[in-house]
C-alpha positions in Angstrom: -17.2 -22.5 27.3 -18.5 -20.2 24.6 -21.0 -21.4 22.7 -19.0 -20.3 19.4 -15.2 -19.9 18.4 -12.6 -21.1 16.4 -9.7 -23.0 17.6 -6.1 -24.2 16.0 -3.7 -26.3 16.8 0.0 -27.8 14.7 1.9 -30.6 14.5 5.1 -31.3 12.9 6.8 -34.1 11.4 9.2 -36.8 11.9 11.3 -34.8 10.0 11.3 -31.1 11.5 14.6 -30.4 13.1 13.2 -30.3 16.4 11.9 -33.5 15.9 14.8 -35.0 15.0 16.2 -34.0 17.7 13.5 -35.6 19.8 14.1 -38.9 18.3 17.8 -38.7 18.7 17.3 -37.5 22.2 14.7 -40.3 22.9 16.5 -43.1 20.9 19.3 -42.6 23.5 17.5 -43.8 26.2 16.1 -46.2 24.6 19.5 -47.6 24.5 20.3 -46.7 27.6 17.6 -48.2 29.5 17.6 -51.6 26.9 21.0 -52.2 28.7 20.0 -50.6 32.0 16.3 -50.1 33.6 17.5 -48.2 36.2 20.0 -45.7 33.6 19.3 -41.7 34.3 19.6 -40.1 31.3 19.5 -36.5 30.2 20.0 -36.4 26.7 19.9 -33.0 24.8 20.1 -32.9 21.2 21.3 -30.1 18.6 21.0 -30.5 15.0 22.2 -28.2 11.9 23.8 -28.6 8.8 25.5 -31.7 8.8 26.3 -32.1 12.5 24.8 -33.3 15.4 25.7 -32.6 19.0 24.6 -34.8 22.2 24.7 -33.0 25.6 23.9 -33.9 29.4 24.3 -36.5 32.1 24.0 -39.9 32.0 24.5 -42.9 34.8 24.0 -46.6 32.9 25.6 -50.5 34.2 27.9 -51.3 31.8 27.8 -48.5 29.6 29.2 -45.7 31.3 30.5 -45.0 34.7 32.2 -42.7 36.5 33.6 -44.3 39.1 35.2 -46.8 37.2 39.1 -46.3 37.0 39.6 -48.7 34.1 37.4 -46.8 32.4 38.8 -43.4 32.8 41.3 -43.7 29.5 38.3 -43.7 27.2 36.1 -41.6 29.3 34.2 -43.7 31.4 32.1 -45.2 28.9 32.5 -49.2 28.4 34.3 -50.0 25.7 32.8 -50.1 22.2 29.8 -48.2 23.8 30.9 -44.7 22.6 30.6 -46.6 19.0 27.1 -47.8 19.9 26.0 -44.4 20.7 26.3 -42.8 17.5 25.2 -45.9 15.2 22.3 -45.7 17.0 22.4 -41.4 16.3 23.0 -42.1 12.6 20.2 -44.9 12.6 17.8 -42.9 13.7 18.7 -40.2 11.2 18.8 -42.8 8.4 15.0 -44.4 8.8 13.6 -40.6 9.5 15.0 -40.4 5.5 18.1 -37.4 5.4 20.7 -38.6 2.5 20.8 -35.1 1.8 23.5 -32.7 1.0 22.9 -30.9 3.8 22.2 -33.4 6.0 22.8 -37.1 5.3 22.9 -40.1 7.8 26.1 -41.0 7.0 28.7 -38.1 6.1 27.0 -35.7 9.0 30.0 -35.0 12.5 28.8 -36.4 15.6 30.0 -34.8 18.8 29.0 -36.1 22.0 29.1 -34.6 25.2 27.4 -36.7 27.1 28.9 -37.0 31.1 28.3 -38.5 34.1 25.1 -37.3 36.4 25.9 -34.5 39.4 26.0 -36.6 42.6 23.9 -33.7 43.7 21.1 -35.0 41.9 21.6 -38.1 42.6 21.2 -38.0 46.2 17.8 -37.0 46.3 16.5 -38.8 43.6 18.1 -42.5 44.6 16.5 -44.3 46.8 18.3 -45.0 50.3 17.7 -46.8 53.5 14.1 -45.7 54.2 14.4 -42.6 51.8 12.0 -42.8 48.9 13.2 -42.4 45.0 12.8 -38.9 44.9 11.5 -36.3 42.1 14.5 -35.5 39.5 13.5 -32.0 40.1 10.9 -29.0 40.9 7.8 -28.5 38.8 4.1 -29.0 37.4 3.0 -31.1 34.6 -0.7 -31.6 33.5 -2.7 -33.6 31.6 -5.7 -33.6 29.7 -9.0 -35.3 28.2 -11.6 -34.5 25.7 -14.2 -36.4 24.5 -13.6 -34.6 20.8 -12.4 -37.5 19.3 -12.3 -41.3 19.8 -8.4 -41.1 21.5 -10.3 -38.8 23.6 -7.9 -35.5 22.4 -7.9 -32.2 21.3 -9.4 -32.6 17.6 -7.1 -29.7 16.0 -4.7 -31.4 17.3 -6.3 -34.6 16.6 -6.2 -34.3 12.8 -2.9 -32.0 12.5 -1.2 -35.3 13.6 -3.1 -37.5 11.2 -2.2 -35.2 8.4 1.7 -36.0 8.7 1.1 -39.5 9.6 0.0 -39.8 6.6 2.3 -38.0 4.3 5.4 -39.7 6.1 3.3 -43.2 5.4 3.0 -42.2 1.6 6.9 -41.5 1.8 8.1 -44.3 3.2 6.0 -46.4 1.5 6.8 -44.6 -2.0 3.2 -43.9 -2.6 4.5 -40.5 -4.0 8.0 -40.0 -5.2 8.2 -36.2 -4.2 7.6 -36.0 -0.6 10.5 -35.3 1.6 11.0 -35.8 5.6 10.3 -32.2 6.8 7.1 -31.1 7.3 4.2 -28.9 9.2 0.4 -29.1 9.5 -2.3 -26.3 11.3 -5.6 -27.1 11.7 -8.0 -25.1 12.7 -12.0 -25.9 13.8 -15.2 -24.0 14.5 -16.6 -25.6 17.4 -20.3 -25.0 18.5 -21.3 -26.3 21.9 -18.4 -27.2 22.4 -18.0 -29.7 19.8 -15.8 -29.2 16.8 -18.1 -29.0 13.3 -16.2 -27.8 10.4 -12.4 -26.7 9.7 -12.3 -23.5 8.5 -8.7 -23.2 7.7 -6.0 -25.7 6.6 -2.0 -25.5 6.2 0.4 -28.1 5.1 4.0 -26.9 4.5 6.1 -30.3 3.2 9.4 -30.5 1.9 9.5 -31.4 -1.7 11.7 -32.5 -4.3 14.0 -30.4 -6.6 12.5 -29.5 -9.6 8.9 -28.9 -8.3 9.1 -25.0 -9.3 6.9 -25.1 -12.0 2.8 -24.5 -11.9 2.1 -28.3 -12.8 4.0 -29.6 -10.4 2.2 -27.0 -7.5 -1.0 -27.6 -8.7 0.4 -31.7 -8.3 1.7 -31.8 -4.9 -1.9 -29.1 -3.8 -4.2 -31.9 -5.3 -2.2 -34.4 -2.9 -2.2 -32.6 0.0 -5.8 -32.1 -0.7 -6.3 -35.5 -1.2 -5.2 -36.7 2.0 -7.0 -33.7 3.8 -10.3 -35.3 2.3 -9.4 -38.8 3.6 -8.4 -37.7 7.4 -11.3 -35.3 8.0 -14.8 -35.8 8.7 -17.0 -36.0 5.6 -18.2 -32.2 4.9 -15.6 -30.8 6.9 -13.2 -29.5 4.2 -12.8 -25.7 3.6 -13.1 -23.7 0.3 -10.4 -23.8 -2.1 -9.1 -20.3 -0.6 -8.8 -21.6 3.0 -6.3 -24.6 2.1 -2.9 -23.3 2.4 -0.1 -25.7 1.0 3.2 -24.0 1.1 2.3 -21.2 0.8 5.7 -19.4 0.8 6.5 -21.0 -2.8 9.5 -23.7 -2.6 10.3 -25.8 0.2 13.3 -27.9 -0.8 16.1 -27.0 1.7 14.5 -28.6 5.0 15.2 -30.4 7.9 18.5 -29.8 10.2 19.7 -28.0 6.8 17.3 -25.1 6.5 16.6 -24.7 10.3 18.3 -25.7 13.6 17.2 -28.3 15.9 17.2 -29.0 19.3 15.1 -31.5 21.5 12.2 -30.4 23.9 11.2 -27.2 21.1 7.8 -28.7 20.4 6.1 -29.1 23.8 2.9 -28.1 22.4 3.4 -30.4 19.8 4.3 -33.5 22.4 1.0 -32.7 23.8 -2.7 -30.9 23.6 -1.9 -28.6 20.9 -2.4 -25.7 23.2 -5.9 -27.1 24.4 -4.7 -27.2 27.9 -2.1 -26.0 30.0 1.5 -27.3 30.0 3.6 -26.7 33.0 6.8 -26.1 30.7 9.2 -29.5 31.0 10.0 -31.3 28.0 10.0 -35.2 28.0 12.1 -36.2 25.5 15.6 -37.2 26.2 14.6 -37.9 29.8 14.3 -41.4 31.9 11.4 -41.5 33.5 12.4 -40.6 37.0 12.1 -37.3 36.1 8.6 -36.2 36.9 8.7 -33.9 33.7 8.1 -37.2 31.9 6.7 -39.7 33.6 4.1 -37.2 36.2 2.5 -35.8 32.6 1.9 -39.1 31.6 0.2 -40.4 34.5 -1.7 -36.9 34.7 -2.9 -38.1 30.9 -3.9 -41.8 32.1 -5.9 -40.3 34.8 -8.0 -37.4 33.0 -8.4 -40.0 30.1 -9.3 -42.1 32.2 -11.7 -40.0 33.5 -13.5 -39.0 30.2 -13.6 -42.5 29.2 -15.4 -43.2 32.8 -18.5 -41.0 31.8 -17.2 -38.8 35.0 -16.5 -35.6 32.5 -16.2 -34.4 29.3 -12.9 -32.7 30.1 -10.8 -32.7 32.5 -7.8 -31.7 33.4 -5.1 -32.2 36.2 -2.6 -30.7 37.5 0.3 -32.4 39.9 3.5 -30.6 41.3 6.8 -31.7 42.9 10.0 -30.9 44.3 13.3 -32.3 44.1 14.1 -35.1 46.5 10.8 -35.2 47.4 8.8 -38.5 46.6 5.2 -37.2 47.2 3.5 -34.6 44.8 3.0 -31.2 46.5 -0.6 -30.9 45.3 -3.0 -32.4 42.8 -5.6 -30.2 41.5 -8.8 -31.6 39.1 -10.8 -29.6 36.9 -13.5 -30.9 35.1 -14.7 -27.6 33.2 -18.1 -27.8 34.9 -18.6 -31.2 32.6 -18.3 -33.2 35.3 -21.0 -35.5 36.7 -19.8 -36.1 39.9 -17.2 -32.8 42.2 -13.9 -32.4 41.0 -12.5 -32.6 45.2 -14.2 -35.8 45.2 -12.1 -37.1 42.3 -8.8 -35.8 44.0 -9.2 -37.4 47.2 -9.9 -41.1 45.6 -7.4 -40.8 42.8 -4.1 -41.2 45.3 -6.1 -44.5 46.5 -5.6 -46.0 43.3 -2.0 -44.5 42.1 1.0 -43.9 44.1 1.7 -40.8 42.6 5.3 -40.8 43.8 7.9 -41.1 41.2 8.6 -45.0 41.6 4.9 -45.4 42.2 4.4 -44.0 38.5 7.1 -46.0 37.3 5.9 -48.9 38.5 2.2 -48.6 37.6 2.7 -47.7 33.8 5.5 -49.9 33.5 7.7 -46.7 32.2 11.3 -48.7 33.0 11.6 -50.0 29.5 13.0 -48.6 26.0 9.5 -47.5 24.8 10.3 -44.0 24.4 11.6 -43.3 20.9 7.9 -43.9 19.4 6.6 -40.7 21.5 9.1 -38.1 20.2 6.8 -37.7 16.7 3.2 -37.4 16.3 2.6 -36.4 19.6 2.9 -38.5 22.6 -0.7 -38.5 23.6 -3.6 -40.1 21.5 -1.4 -43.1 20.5 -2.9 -46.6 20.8 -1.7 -48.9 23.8 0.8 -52.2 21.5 2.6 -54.2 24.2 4.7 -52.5 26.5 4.1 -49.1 24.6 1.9 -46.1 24.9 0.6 -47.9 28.9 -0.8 -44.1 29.6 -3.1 -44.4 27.2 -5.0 -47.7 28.4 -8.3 -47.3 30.1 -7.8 -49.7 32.5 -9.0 -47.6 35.7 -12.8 -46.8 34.5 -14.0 -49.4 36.5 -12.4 -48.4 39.5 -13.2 -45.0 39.0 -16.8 -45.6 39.1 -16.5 -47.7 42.0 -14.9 -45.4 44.2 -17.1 -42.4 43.2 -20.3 -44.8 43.4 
């Protein structure tokens, strides 16, 4: 590590296209796998200017299937379930907070495309006699841990989140009356030994209200953003004057699926370390968790996290790969950024002793089977807090095994 630099990292809103799009996406199999734990879903999203557009494959009991002949009239989807797809679309649309013109909850077309899964696929993925469940497909996924911040992320990140939590809480909650859903953050940190000191520049971009086009009401919605700047950083970390940017283009009314196109899995980044660590390209949202695109980054996060949190590291950061139809991971790879206490091959070899890292061995230890998924697709999906059934990747529950095995 250098023993100086600057870093940045951005998040986006609840209410960025993409985002939407991600909650659609992820909503989906949420219903899905409420009726179903074993559903495979593939769920693609596109959003624009009054319209949204569901693509991909999907397998669910008593929702859809394909091999049902008194199905086939209305598609192969269960009757009344076509209905119950897009309330749950418009739903989600609804409490993110469009009743725009250009894109309102209610008056927006719905296509969807969704179909039934390619029996390709589905041969190597199901399990079979003494076949294992399978990887959904080829690929690497990593996760990551920092002991930055008490969530044990990336701070740039870190805060760029907490910045548009808090706006969409002042929304929702009518704090202000001149917020709207869309909205970005940037954050960026001078770190000295490694540790993050000061923020040397900040950006907000939030959709706004008509009318706001007058110096009053800028200077209004700058002391805000300032306001809640100040409350989510570290005491003496805020910038000059000159390094807080809020929209700085001028007017930001025409936002959201209106003023740019969505789609889900566009804010990967986003989803995870805010470009802190590696990503191995796969999206997550949209997708059950038998693909490893999903569920192998979250159990790479439980494991570095749990590392950190172990006092084994600092950082740390692992890597695991797949291929389709194949239940065991290719490789697994540790790096500890020469923070670590103990060796980084020692680590690899006891960490398949305490997860299966096959896909139904992930499944099972994080409990990933269940319609938890439409709370990760804002806000990133990492650095959440463990409620119930939701956010298992982020428990610490493996330190003391950890230190046991590496005693």
């Amino acid at each position: 590590m250098r023993n100086q630099f600057l870093f940045t990292s951005e998040s986006v809103s609840e209410g960025h296209p993409d985002k939407v799009a991600d909650q659609i996406s992820d909503a989906i199999v949420d219903l899905f796998l409420s009726k179903d734990p074993e559903a495979r879903i593939a769920c693609e999203t596109l959003t624009t200017t009054q319209l949204v557009v569901l693509a991909g494959e999907i397998r669910c009991k008593g929702v859809y299937d394909d091999k049902n002949p008194d199905w086939e009239m209305n598609g192969f989807w269960a009757p009344g379930a076509r209905d119950e797809v897009e309330r749950t679309v418009r739903n989600t649309v609804r409490d993110i907070g469009y009743e725009q013109s250009g894109f309102h909850w209610k008056n927006f077309t719905f296509i969807n495309n969704l179909h039934g899964q390619s029996a390709h696929i589905a041969q190597g993925v199901d399990e079979s006699g003494n076949k294992d469940e399978g990887a959904g497909d080829q690929g690497i996924m990593f996760g990551y841990a920092s002991d930055e911040t008490p969530d044990l992320m990336p701070a740039t990140l870190y805060y760029s989140h907490k910045i548009l939590e808090r706006l969409a809480h002042d929304r929702h909650n009518k704090v202000v009356d001149f917020l709207e859903p869309d909205a970005k953050s940037q954050v960026t940190l001078e770190y000295i030994d490694e540790k993050p000191v000061r923020a040397t520049a900040l950006v907000v971009s939030t959709q706004h209200a008509a009318g706001m086009d007058n110096d009053e009401s800028r200077a209004k919605l700058r002391a805000y953003v300032k306001g809640v700047m100040t409350d989510i950083l570290p005491e003496g970390w805020l910038p000059g004057d000159e390094a807080i940017y809020v929209n700085p283009t001028g007017l930001f009314e025409i936002g959201g699926p209106d003023g740019d196109a969505g789609l889900t899995g566009r804010k990967i980044i986003v989803d995870t370390y805010g470009g802190a660590s590696p990503h191995g390209g796969g999206a997550f949202s949209g997708k059950d968790p038998t693909k490893v695109d999903r569920s192998a980054a979250y159990i790479t996060r439980y494991l570095a996290k749990n590392i950190v949190a172990a006092g084994l590291a600092r950082r740390c950061t692992i890597q695991l790969s797949y291929a389709i139809g194949v239940a065991e991971p290719l490789s697994l790879y540790v790096d500890l950024h020469e923070t670590g206490t103990v060796e980084a091959s020692a680590i690899e070899a006891v960490l398949p002793t305490l997860v299966r890292l096959t896909p139904k061995g992930i499944r099972t230890h994080l409990g990933l089977n269940k319609p938890i998924y439409q709370k990760t697709a804002a806000y990133g999906h990492f650095g959440r807090t463990p409620e119930g059934d939701f956010f298992p990747w982020e428990k610490t529950d493996l330190v003391d095994a950890l230190k046991a095995a590496l005693a």
